[in-house]
C-alpha positions as CSV (number, residue, x, y, z in Angstrom):
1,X,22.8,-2.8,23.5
2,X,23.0,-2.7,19.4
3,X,20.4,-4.2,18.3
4,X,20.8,-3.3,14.3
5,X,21.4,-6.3,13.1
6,X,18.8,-8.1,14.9
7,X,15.9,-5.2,14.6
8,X,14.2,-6.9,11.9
9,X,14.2,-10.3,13.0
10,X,12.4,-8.8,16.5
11,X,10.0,-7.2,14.1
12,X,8.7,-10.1,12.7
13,X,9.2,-12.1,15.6
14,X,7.0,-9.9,18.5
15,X,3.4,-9.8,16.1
16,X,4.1,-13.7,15.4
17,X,4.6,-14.3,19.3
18,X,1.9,-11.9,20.2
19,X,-0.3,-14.6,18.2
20,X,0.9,-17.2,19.2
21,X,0.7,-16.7,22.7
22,X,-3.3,-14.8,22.3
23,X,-4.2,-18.3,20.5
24,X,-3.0,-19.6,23.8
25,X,-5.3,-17.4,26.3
26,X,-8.8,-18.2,26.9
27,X,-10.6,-15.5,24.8
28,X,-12.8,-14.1,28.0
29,X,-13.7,-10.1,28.3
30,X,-11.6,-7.8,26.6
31,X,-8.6,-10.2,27.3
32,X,-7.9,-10.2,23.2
33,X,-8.4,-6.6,22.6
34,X,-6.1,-5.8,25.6
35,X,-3.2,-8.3,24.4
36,X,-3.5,-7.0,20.9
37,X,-3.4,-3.6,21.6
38,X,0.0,-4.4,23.8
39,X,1.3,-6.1,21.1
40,X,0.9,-3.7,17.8
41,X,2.5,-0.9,20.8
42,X,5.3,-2.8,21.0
43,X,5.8,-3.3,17.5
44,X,5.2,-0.1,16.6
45,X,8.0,1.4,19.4
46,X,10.2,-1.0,17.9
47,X,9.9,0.4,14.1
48,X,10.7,3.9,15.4
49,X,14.1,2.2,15.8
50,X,14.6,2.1,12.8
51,X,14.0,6.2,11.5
52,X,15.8,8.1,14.9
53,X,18.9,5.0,13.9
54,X,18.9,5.4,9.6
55,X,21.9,6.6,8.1
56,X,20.2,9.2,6.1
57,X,24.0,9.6,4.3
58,X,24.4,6.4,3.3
59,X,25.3,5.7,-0.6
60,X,22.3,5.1,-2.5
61,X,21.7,1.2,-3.1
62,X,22.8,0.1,0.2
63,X,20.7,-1.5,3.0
64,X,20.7,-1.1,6.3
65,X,19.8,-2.9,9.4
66,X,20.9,-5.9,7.2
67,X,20.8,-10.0,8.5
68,X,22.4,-11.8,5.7
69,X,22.9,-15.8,7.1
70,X,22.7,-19.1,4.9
71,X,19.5,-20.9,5.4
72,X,18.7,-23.4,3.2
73,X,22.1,-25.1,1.3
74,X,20.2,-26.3,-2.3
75,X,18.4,-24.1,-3.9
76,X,20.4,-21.2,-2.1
77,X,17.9,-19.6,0.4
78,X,19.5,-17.1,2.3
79,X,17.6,-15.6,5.1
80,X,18.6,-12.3,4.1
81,X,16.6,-9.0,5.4
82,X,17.2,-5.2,5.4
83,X,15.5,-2.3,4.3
84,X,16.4,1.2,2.5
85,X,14.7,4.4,2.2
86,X,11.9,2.6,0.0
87,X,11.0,0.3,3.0
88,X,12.1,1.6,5.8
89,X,9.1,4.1,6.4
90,X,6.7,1.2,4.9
91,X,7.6,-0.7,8.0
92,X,6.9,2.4,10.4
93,X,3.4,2.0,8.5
94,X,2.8,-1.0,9.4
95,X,3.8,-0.3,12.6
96,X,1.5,2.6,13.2
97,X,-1.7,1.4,11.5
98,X,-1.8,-2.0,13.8
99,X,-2.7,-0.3,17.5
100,X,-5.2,2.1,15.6
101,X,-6.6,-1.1,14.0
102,X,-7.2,-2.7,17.1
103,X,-8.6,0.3,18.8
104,X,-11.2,0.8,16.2
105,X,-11.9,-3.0,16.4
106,X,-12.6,-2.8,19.7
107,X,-16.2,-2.9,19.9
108,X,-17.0,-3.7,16.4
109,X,-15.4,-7.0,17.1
110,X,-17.8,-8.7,19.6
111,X,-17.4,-12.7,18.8
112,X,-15.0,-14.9,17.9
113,X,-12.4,-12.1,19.2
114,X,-9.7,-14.4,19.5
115,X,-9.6,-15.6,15.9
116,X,-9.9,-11.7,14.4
117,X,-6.9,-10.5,16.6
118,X,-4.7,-13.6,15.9
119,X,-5.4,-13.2,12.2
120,X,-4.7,-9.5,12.3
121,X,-2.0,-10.2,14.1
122,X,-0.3,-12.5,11.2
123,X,-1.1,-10.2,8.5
124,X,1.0,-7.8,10.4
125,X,4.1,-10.4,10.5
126,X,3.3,-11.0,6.5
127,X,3.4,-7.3,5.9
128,X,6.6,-6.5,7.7
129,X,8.2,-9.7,6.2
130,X,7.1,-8.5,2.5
131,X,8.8,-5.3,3.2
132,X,12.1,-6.8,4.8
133,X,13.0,-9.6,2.9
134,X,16.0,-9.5,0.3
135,X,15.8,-13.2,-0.7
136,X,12.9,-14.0,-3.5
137,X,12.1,-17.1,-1.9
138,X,11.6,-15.4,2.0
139,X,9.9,-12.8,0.2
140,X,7.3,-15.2,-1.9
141,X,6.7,-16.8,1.7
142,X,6.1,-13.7,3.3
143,X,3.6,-12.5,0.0
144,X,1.3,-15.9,-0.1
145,X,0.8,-16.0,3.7
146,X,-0.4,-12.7,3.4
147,X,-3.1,-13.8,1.7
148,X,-4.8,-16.4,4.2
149,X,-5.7,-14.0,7.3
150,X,-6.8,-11.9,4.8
151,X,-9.0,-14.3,3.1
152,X,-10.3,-16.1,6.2
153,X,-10.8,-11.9,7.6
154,X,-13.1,-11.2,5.0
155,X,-15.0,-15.0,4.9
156,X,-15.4,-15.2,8.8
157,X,-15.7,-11.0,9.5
158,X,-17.1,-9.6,6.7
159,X,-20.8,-7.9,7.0
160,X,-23.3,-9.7,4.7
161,X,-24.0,-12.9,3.4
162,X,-21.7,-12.0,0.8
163,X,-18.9,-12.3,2.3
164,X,-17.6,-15.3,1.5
165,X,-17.8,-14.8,-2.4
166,X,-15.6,-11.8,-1.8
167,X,-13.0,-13.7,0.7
168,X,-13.6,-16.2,-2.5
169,X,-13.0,-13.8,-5.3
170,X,-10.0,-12.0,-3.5
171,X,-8.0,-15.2,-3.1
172,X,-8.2,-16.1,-6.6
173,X,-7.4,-12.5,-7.6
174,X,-4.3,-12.7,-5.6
175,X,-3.5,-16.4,-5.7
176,X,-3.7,-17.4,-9.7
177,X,-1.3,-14.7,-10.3
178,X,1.0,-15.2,-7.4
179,X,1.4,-19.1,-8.5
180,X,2.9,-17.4,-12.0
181,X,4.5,-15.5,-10.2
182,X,6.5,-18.4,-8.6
183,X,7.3,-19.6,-11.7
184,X,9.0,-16.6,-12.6
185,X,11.3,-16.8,-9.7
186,X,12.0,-20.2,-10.3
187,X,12.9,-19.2,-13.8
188,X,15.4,-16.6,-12.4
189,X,16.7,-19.1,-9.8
190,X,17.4,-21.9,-13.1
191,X,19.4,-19.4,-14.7
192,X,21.1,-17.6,-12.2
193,X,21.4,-20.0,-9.0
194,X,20.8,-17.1,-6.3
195,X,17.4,-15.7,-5.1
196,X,19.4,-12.6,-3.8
197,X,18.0,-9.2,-4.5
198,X,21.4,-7.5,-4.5
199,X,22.5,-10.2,-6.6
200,X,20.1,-10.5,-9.1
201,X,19.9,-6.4,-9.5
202,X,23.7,-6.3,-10.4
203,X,23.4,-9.6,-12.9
204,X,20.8,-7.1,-14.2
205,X,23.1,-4.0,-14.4
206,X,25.5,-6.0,-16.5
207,X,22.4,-7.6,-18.7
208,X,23.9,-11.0,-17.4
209,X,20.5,-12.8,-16.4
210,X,19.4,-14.3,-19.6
211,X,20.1,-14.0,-23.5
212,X,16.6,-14.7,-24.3
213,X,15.0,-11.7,-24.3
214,X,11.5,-13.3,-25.2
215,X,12.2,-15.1,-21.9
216,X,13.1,-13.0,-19.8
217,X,9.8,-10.7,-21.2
218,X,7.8,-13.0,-20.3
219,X,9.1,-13.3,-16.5
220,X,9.0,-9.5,-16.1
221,X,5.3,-9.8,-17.3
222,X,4.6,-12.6,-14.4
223,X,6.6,-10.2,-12.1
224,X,4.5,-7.1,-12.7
225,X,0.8,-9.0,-13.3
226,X,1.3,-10.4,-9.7
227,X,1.9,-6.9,-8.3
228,X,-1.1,-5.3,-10.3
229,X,-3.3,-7.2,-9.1
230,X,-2.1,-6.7,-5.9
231,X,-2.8,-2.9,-6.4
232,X,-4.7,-3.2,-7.9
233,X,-3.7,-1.3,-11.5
234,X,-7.0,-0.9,-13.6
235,X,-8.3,-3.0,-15.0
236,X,-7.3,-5.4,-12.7
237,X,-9.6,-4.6,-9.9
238,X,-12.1,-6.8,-10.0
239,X,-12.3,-8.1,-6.4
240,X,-11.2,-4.3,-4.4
241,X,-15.0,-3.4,-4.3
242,X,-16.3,-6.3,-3.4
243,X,-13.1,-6.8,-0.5
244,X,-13.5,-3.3,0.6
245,X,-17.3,-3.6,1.2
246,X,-17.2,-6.9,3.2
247,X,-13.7,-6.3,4.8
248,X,-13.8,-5.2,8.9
249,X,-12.5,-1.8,9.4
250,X,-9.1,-3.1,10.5
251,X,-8.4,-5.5,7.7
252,X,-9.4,-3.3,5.1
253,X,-7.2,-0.3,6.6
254,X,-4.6,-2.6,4.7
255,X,-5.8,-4.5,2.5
256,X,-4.8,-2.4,-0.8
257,X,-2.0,-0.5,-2.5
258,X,1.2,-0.8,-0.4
259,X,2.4,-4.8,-0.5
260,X,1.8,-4.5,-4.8
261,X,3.4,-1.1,-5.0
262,X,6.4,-2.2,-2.9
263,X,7.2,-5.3,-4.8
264,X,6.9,-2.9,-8.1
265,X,9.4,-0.1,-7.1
266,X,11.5,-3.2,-5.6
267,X,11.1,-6.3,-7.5
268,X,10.4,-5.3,-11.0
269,X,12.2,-2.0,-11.6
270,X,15.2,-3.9,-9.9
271,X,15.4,-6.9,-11.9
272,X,13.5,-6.1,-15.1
273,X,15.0,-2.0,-15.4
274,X,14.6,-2.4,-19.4
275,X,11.6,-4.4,-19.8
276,X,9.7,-1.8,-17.3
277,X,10.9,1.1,-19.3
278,X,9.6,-0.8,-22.3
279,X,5.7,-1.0,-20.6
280,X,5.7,2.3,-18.9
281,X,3.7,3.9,-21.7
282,X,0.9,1.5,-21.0
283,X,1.5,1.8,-17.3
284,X,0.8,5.7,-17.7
285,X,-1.4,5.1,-19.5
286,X,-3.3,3.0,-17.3
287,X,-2.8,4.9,-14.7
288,X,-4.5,7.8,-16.1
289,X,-7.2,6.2,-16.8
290,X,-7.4,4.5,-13.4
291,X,-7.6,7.8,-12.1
292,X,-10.7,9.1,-13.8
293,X,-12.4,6.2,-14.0
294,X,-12.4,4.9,-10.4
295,X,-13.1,8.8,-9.5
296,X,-16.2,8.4,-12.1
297,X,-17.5,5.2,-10.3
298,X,-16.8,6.9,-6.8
299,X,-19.3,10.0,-7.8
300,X,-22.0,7.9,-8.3
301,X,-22.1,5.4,-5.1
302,X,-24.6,5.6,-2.7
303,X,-22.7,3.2,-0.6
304,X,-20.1,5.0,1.6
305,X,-17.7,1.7,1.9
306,X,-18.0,1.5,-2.6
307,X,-17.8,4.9,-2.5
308,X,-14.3,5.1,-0.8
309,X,-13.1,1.3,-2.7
310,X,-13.5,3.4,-6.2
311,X,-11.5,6.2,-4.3
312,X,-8.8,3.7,-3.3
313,X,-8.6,2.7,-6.8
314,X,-8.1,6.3,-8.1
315,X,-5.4,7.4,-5.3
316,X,-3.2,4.1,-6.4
317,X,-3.3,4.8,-9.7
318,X,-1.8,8.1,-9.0
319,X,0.6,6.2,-7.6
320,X,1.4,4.3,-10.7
321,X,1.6,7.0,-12.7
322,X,4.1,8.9,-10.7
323,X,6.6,5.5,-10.0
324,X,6.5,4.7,-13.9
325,X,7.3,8.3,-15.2
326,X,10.7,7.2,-13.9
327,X,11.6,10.9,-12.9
328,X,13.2,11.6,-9.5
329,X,9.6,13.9,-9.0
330,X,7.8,11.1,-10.0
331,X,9.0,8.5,-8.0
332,X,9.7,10.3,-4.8
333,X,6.3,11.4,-5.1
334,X,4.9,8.1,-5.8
335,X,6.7,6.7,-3.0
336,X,5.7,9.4,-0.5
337,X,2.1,9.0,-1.8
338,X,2.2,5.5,-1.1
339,X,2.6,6.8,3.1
340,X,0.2,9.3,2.4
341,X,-2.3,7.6,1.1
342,X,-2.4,4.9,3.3
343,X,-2.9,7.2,6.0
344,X,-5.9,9.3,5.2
345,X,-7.8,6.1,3.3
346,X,-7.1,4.3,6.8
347,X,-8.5,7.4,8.8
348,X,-11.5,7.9,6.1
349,X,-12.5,3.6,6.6
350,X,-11.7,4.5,10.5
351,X,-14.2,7.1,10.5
352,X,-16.5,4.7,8.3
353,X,-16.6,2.1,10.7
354,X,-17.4,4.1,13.4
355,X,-20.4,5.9,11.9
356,X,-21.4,2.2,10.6
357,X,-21.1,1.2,14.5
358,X,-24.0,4.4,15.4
359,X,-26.0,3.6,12.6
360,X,-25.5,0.3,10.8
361,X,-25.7,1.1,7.5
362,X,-23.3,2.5,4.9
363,X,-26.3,4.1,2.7
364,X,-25.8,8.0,2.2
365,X,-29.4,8.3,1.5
366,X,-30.5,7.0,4.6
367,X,-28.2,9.9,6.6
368,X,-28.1,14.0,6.5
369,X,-28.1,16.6,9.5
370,X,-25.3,14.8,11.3
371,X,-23.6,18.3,12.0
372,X,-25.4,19.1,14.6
373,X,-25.6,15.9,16.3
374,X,-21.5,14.9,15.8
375,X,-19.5,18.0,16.0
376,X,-16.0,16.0,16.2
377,X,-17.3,13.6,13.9
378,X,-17.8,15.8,11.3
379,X,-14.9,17.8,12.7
380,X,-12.5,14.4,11.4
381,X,-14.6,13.7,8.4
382,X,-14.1,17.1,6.7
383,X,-10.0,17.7,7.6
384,X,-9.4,13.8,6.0
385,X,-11.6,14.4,3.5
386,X,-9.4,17.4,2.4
387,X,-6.2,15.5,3.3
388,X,-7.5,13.0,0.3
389,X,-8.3,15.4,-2.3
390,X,-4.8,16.4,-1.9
391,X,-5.8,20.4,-0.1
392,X,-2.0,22.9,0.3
393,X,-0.2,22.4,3.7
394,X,-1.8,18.8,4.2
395,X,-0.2,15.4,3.6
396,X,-2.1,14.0,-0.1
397,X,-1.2,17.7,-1.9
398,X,2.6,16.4,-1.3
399,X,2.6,13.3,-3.3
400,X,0.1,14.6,-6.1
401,X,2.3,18.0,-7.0
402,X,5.3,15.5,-6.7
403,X,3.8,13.1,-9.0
404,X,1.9,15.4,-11.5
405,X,5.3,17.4,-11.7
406,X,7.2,14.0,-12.2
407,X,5.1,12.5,-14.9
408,X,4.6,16.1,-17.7
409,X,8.4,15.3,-17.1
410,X,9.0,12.0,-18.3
411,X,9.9,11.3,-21.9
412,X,7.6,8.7,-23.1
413,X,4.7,9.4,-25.5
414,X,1.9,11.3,-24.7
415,X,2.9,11.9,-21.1
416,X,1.3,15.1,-21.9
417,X,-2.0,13.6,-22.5
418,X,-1.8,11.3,-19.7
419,X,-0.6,14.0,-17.1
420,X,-3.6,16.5,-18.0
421,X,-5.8,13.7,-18.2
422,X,-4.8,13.0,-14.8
423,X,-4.7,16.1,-13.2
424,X,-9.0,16.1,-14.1
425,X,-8.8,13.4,-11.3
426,X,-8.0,16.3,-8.7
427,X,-11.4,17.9,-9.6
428,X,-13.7,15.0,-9.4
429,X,-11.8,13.8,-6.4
430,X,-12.8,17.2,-4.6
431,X,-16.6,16.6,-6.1
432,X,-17.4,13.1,-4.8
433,X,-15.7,13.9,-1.2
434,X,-17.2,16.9,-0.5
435,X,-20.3,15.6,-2.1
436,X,-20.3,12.2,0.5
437,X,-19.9,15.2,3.5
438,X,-23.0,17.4,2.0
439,X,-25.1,14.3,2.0
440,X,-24.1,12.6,5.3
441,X,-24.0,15.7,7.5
442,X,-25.7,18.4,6.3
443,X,-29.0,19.4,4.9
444,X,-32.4,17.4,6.0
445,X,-31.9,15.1,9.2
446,X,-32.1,11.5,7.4
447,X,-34.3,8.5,8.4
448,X,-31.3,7.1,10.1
449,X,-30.2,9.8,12.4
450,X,-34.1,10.5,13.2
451,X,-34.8,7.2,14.4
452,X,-31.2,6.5,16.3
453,X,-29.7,8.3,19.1
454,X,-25.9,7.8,18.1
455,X,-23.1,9.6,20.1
456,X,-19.6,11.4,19.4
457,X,-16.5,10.5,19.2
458,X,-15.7,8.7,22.7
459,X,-12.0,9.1,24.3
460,X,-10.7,5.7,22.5
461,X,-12.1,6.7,18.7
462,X,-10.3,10.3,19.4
463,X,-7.3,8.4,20.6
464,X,-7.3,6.3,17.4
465,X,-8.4,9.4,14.9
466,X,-5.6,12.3,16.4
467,X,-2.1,10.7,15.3
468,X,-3.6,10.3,11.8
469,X,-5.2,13.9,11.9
470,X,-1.8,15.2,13.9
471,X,0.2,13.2,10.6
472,X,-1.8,15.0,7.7
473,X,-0.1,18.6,8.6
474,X,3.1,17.0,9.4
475,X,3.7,15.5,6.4
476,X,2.1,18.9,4.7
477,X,4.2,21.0,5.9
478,X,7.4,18.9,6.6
479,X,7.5,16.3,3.8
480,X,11.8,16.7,4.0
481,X,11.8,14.5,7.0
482,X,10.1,11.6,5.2
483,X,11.7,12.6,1.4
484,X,15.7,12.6,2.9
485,X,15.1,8.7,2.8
486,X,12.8,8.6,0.0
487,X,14.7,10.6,-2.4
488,X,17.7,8.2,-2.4
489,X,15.8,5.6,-3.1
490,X,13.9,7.2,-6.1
491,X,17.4,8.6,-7.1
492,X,18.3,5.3,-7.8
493,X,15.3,3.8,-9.5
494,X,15.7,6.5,-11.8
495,X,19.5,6.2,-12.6
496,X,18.7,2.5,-12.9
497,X,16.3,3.1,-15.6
498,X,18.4,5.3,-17.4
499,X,21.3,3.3,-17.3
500,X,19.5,-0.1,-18.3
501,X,18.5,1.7,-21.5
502,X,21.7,3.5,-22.8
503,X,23.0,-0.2,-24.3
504,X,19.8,-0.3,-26.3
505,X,20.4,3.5,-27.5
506,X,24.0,2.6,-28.1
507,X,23.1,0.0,-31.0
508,X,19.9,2.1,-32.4
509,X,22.4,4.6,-32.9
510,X,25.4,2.0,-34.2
511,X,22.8,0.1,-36.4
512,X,21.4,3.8,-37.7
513,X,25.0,5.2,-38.3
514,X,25.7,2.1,-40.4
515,X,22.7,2.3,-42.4
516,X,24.0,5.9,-43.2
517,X,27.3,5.1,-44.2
């Protein structure tokens, strides 16, 4: 049975039924944990459907797996879905975090189970929709309801008393922007009468959106706040630290980078190719800066869940850097970053979690001597620790050479600076990582290991940690399997931005010529 053209329909469909149907069952024993677990396996078999059946030679720009059906008659709301080689492994992502999210939550969850799995379980199907949807108006559904489970995650789950000013302070992070955001799709819709992505990316092509340039500006601006925050760019991070430290383990495995990053490389590079070129200096520039100054803030935390927020921070902006050098180097390797990334910070807050579940507490100075006590423990901490600071033949140094190459390539001002400036961020990444694993397992045994007996790994953590550890030297050492798909996409954002500014070249040099004669 061919089940292309329905594949990402089921996708969304199975996590949505899966909470449904657990907000059905009494929550009794491990009956949630079991039913979640059966769930995110299902969903994640079903993304593999979508790599082994990919037409990695398809032309560039074209989608695949694609639903395209009216929906809604007036406005025009198509419910339109597909995915290319920007989303496609995004969704496999998704797919893979979810089980390993569950099985770290197993016994860190121990009330109100049934509300934590069906929650997790709808910011999976808000994730996957994000990533799918072609049609702004699916997508801006998709976007704002991934913000409730979140939210209500971090109020109902998170581990102090503070946690409800940091549910608080993330919603208004992500919702105040997101409602200008609205209006800048509205905006499109008025002048164009589609929400469709492929549409509104050729009315862009041919500069047929809107004569005002002011206007349309101002709409890229609402576009691309809405996704920084998101991120979050600095210095637009106000509520990651707070969100990281109160967020449980499997929330906060996805809580940051890959939704705002997405809708950049998609929404706003698509629609808005010249005003993007026209802010990528900043962008560099804040990404540069990003880099060294959430690495700066990491190297002094005595809190281990701080300590990898500020890391978080520095990783993405990377990323920024790389997508808005708008160089084939830069992008794939912003793009592949964006996988990378995701995977060791989810194994490094995996590995969090479960020391926090020996010990209770995320205070380095209250641990050391851990070595001897948690051989596999330590075993996991120190390869993802060197999967994060980017070490040869592992997953991060992919995405950094990629991106470093990519942006002393670009052709804006002071890339230079930026780039070397950036590259520093390498170093103190190395000194605050290996600095937490000095502190936390070696040297003098710390008040909190002397007074607790905790325990290894168990058979379910190792199950959790070993696809992750297992995907670190795959994607080291055979990065082509992910970059055929990957390339074509960042092939294309590139062309895109060259073409969109040729025009404006064309009358610099026309108006200059003039003067001349």
């Amino acid at each position: 049975m061919n089940i292309d053209h329905s594949i990402l329909t089921i996708l969304i469909l199975v996590p949505l039924a899966g909470a449904i149907l657990l907000a059905l069952l009494p929550d009794k024993g491990k009956l949630m944990q079991w039913g979640a677990l059966a769930v995110t396996l299902i969903t994640f078999l079903l993304t593999l459907h979508l790599p082994f059946h990919y037409d990695y030679g398809a032309s560039s720009g074209t989608f695949q797996f694609a639903t395209d059906v009216p929906w809604i008659a007036s406005p025009a709301i198509r419910y339109h879905l597909g995915v290319d080689g920007l989303s496609m492994w995004l969704v496999v992502l998704t797919g893979i975090l979810a089980p390993l999210g569950v099985l770290v939550s197993w016994r860190a969850i121990e009330t109100r189970k049934k509300t934590f799995y069906v929650l997790f379980l709808l910011q999976q199907v808000a994730m996957i929709g994000v990533f799918v949807s072609l049609d702004l108006f699916l997508y801006y559904g998709f976007w704002e309801l991934s913000l409730i489970p979140m939210t209500l995650l971090i109020a109902t789950f998170g581990r102090t008393e503070n946690r409800r000013r940091a549910a608080i302070k993330f919603f208004l992070y992500a919702f105040i922007p997101s409602a200008i955001l609205l209006v800048g799709i509205l905006w499109l819709y008025a002048r164009t009468g589609t929400f469709d992505l492929p549409r509104l990316t050729q009315l862009a092509a041919a500069h047929s959106i809107s004569g005002n340039s002011s206007a349309l500006w101002l709409c890229s601006l609402a576009f691309l706040v809405a996704f920084a925050v998101k991120v979050p760019v600095f210095p637009l991070h106000g509520w990651l630290s707070d969100a990281v430290s109160e967020a449980p383990t499997a929330a906060v495995m996805v809580l940051a980078g890959k939704l705002g990053l997405y809708s950049i490389l998609r929404f706003s590079f698509s629609i808005f190719p010249e005003q993007s070129h026209r802010i990528a200096p900043l962008m560099l520039a804040l990404g540069a800066i990003g880099i060294v100054y959430g690495a700066l803030l990491a190297l002094v935390q005595k809190d281990l869940k701080r300590l990898a927020a500020y890391a978080t921070l520095s990783a993405l902006a990377f990323i920024i850097l790389g997508i808005f050098s708008f160089t084939i180097s830069g992008l794939d390797g912003g793009i592949f970053h964006i996988l990378s990334e995701s995977l060791s910070g989810a194994a490094f807050f995996m590995l969090l979690g479960i020391l926090y579940e020996r010990y209770g507490t995320y205070d380095m100075r209250e641990y050391g001597g851990l070595a001897a006590k948690l051989p596999w423990m330590v075993t996991l901490f120190v390869i993802t620790t060197l999967s994060l600071v980017g070490l040869p033949m592992l997953n991060g140094f992919v995405g950094e050479f990629l991106i470093l190459s990519g942006s002393m390539q670009a052709v804006f001002a002071h890339h230079m600076v930026w780039t070397v400036l950036a590259t520093t961020g390498v170093i103190l990444s190395a000194s605050y990582m290996l600095w937490m694993i000095q502190r936390v397992f070696y040297g003098d045994l710390g008040i909190k290991p002397e007074n607790i007996k905790g325990w290894d790994l168990d058979a379910r953590e190792h199950l959790a940690m070993w696809p992750l550890v297992i995907l670190f030297l795959i994607m080291g050492v055979a990065s082509p399997i992910w970059l055929r798909a990957i390339d074509a996409a960042g092939t294309r954002i590139a062309a895109t931005q060259s073409s969109s500014v040729q025009p404006q070249a064309q009358i610099t040099t026309a108006s200059a010529s003039t003067e001349a004669k």
